[in-house]
C-alpha positions in Angstrom: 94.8 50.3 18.7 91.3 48.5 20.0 90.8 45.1 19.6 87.8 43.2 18.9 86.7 39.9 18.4 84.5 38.5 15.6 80.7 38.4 15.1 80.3 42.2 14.6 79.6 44.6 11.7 81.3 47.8 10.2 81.0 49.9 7.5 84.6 48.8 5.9 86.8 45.9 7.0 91.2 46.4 5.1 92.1 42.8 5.5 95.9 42.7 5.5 98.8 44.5 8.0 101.4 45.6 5.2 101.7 49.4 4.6 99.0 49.5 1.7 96.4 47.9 4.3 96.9 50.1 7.3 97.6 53.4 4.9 93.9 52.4 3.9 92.8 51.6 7.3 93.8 54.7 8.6 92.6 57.0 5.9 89.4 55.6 6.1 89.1 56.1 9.9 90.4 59.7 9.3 87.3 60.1 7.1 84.8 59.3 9.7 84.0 55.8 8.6 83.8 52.9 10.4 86.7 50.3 10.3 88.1 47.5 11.6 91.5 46.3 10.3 92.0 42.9 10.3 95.8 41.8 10.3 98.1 39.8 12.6 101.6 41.2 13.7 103.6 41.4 11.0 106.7 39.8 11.0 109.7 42.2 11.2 110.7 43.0 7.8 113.8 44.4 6.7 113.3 45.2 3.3 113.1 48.7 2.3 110.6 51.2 0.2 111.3 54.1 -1.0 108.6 56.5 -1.2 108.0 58.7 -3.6 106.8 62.7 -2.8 103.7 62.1 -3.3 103.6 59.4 -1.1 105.5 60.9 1.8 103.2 64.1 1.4 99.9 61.2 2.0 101.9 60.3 5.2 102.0 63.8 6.3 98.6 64.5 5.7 97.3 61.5 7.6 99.6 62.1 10.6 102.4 59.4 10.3 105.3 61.3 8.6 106.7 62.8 11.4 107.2 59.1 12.9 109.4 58.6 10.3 111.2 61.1 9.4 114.5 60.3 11.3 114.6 56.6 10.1 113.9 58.0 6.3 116.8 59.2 4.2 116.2 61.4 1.6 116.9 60.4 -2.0 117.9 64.1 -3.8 119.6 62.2 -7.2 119.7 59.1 -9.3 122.4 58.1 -11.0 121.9 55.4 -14.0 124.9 54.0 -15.0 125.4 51.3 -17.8 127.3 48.5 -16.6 126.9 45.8 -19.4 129.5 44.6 -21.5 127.5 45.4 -24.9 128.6 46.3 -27.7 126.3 49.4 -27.5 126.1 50.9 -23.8 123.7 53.5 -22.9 125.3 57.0 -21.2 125.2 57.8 -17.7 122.4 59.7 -16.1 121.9 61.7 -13.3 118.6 62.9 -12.8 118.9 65.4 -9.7 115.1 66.3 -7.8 116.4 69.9 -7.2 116.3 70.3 -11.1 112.3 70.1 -10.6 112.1 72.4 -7.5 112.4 69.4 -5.0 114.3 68.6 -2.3 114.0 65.1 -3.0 112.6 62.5 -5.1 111.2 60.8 -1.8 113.0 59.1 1.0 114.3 55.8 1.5 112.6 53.5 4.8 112.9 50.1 5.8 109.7 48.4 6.0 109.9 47.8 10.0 110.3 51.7 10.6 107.5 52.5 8.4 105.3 49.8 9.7 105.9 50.5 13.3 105.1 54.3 12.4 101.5 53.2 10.8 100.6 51.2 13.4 101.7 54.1 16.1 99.2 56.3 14.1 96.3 53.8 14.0 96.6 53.4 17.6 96.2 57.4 18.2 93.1 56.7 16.1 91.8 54.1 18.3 91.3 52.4 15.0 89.5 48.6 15.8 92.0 45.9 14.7 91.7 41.8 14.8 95.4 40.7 15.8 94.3 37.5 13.1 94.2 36.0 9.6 91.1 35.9 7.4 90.1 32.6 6.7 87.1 33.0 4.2 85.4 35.9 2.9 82.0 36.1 1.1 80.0 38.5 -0.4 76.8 39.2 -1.4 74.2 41.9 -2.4 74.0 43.9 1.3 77.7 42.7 2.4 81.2 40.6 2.7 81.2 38.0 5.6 84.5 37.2 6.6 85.4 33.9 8.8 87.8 34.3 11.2 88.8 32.2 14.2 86.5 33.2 16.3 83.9 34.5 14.1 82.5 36.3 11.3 82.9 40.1 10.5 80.3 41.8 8.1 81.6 44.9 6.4 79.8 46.9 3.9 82.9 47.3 1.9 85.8 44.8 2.3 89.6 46.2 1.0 91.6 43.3 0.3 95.1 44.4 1.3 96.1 40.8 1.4 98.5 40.2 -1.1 99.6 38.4 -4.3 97.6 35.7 -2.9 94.4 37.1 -2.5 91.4 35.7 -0.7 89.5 38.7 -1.4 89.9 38.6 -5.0 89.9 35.1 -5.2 86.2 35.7 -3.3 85.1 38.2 -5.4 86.1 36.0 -8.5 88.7 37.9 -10.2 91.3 36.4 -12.0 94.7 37.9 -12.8 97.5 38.5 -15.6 101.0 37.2 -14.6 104.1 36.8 -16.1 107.0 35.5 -14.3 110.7 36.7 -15.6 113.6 34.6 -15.4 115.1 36.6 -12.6 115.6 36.7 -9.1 116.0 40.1 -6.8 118.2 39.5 -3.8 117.8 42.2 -1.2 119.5 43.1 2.4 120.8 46.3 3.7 124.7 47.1 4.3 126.7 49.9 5.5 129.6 51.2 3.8 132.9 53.6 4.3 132.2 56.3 2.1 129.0 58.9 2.4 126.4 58.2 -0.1 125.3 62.0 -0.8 122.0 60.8 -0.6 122.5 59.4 -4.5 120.4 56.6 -5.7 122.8 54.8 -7.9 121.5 52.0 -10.4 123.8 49.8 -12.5 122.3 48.3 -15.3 123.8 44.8 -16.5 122.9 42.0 -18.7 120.8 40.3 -15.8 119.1 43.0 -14.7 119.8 46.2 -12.6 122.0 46.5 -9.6 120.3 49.5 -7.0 122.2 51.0 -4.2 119.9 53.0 -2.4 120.5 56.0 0.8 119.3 54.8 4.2 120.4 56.9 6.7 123.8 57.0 8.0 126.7 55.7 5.7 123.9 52.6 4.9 122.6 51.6 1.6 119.9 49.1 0.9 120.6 46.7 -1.6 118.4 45.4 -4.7 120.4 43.2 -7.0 118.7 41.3 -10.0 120.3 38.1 -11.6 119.1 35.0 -13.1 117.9 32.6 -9.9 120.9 30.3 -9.6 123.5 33.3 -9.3 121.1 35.2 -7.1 120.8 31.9 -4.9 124.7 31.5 -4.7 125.1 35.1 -4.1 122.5 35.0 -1.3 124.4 31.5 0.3 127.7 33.5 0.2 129.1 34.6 4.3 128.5 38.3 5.0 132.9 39.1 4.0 132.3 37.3 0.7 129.0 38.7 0.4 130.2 42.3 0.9 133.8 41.8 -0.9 131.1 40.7 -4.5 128.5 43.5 -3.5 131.6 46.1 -3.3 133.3 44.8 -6.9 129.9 45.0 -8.4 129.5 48.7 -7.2 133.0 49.3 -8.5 133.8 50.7 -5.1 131.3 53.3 -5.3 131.0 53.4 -2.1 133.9 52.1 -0.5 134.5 48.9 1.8 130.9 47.3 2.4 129.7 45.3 5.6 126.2 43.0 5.3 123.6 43.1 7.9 121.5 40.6 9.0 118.3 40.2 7.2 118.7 38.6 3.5 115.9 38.1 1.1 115.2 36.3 -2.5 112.1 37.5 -4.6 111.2 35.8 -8.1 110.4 38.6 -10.5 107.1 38.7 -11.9 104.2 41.5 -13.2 100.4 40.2 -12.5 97.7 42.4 -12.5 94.3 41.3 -11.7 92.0 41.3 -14.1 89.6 44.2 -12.3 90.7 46.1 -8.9 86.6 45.7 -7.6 84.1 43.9 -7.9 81.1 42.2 -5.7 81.8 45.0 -2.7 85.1 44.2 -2.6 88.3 46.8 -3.9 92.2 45.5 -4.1 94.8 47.3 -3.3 98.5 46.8 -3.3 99.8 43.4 -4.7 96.3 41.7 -4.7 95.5 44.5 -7.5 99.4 44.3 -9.1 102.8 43.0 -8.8 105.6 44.8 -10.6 109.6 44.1 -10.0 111.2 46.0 -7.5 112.5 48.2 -9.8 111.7 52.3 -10.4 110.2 52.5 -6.5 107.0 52.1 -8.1 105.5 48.7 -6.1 104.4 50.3 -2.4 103.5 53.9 -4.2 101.0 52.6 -6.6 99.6 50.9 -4.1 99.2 54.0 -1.8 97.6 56.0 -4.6 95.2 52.8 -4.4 94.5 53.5 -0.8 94.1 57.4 -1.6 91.8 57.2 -4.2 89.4 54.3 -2.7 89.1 56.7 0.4 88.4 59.4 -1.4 85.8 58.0 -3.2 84.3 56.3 -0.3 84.4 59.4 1.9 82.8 61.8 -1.1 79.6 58.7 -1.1 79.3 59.0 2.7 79.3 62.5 2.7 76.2 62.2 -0.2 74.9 59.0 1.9 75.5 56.7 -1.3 76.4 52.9 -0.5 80.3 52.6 -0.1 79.6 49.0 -1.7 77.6 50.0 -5.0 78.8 49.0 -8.0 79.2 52.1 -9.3 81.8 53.2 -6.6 83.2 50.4 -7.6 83.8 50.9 -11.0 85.2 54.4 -10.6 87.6 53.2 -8.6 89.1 50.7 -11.2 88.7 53.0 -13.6 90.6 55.5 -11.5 93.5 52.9 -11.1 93.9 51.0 -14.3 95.3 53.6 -16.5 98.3 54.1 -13.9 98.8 50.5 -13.1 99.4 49.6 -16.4 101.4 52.7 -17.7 104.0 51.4 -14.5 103.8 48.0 -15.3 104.3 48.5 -19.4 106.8 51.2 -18.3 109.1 48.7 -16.4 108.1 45.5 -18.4 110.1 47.5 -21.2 112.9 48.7 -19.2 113.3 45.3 -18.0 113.7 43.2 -21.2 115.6 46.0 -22.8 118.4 45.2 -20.4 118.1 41.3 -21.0 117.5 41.3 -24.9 120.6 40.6 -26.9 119.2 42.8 -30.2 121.7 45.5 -31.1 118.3 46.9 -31.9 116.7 47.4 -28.9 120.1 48.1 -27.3 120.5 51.3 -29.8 116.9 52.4 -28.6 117.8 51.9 -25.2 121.1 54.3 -25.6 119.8 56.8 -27.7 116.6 57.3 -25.6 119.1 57.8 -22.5 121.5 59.9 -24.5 118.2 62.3 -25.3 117.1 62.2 -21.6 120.5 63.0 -21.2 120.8 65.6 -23.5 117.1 67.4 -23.6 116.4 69.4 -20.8 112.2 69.5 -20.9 112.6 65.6 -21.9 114.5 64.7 -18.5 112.3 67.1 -16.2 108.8 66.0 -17.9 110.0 62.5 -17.4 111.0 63.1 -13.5 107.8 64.8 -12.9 106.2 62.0 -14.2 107.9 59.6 -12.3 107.3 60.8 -8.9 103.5 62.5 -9.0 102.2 61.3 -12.3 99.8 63.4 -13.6 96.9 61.5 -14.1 96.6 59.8 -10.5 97.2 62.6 -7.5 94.4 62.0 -4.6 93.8 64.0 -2.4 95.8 62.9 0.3 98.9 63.3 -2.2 98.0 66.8 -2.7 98.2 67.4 1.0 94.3 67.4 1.5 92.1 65.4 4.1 90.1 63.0 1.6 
């Protein structure tokens, strides 16, 4: 990957190094336009993502897959299982990809294996890159100036890949939507005695839901939801009390359980800014929306993001249109709105169903699994929907060059 240093100008500058950033940077250098990523090292980062089919077949299309693929492990069932003490209790589920003609729903990657794959590509690419942070950004009618170090960068188009806290939006002037739940996700990775079958499996309790997921090997990566004091004495446990509580919670699922290295706390929230574009700059990733880490939905909506803002910048170069316009713009978040909020209401619900306390909305919650369960076109519709919703599949998740 080229490096450069400030005080130059290119037709799109992605500030921000997490996947959403350089899956934009590079789809936009695979279109032909100019663009500099701007991004220091990222730390290594061993959370997990698990990607979606759609997603994985945008990572095949742009090259990147194939770097992957052996750190990936695929996830071919999910298993929901109700594991509150209620009064009502919800059936268990299994919803299984071949049931849709799949081979999986997606694949399971930690973030440091799919990060170290991006970059890899946008090296091959000779894609220019600024090993720095942002400081400022600025835009106006012809442009966005942003202030680094060393200089300033003018980009026709800035994508602001930068996070819940946003410099790009918060220069473009958008506000956003938040609200903050009172839970806390811990996450780490583990390896356990018995296969995994490359099962998903979710246990839903009064706090929130408890998800094993398939990494390769007989490894699982962990996302357990509680209120913030348990999660913080969970997290504070040593690794053989830490796996001895992780094992009891998964009933022994999955046998005897060892922790590795690499523990991390995340306050659950949703926020989702109040427009995706605006003044030449587009958001993608968690500067446009936060969701809970829960329904792999986070990292894949913001990687349908990346593949629609491509494609629409890519179909104006090719009719010599300003990237920047406003009206670009405005497709865009038109184009992404709808399926941001369907995800977010979509786990919003989920999520309070399992903390409520009305019999209620417990007996909705049950009978809507039971009829998932239970009704054939119901559970498949619902599947397809999950992993390639209908009314957001770009190019690039269709297998074609934007």
């Amino acid at each position: 990957m080229s490096r450069v240093n400030g005080n130059s100008a290119v037709e799109v500058a992605v500030v921000g190094g997490g996947p959403a950033g350089v899956v934009s940077a590079i789809a936009f250098a695979a279109a032909g336009a100019e663009t500099l990523l701007i991004a220091p090292t990222p730390e290594d980062d061993h959370r997990t993502t698990a990607l979606l089919a759609g997603s994985v077949t945008a990572l095949e299309t742009l090259g990147v897959w194939t770097a992957c693929r052996a750190n990936a492990a695929p996830l071919k069932a999910i298993r929901i299982i109700d594991d509150t003490r209620r009064l009502i209790r919800a059936p268990e589920v299994t919803f299984a990809a071949a049931e849709i003609g799949l081979d999986a729903f997606g694949y399971n990657i930690e973030n440091r294996h799919l990060l170290a794959a991006l970059y890899a590509r946008a090296a091959e690419l000779k894609l220019a890159r600024i090993d720095a942070p942002a400081l400022a950004v600025a835009s106006d009618s012809l442009g966005v100036a942003i202030r680094l170090a060393d200089g300033e960068v003018r980009a026709r188009l800035a994508v602001g890949a930068d996070g819940q806290r946003s410099l790009c939006r918060a220069a473009a002037g958008i506000g956003t939507r938040r609200r903050s739940y009172p839970q806390t996700a811990l996450t780490l990775n583990l390896a356990h005695a018995r296969p995994h079958e490359d099962i998903s499996n979710e246990f839903h309790g009064e706090s929130g839901p408890f998800t094993l997921v398939p990494l390769p090997g007989r490894r699982s990566s962990l996302v357990c939801v509680l209120d913030p004091l348990s999660a913080t004495e969970l997290s504070q446990q040593s690794d053989a009390e830490l796996a001895e509580e992780i094992e009891r919670r998964a009933h022994s699922l999955l046998g005897k359980m060892s922790a590795e290295p690499g523990r991390g706390l995340f306050p659950l929230a949703v926020e989702t800014a109040q427009s995706f574009a605006r003044a030449r700059i587009a958001l993608v990733g968690e500067a446009a929306h936060v969701v809970p880490p829960i329904g792999a939905q986070g990292l894949n909506l913001g990687l349908r993001d990346a593949a629609t803002l491509a494609e629409l910048v890519a179909d104006a170069r090719r009719q010599n249109l300003d990237i920047g316009a406003p009206e670009l713009l405005a497709r865009y978040d038109r184009a992404r709105r709808a399926d941001a909020l369907s995800r977010r209401i979509a786990i919003d619900l989920f999520n309070r169903s399992l903390l409520t306390d009305f019999i209620a909305v417990q007996g909705v919650r049950g009978l809507s699994l039971f009829l998932v369960d239970r009704v054939g076109p119901l559970r498949r519709a619902l599947m397809r929907e999950g992993v390639a919703p209908a009314a957001s599949q770009p190019r690039l998740m269709r297998g074609e060059m934007v």
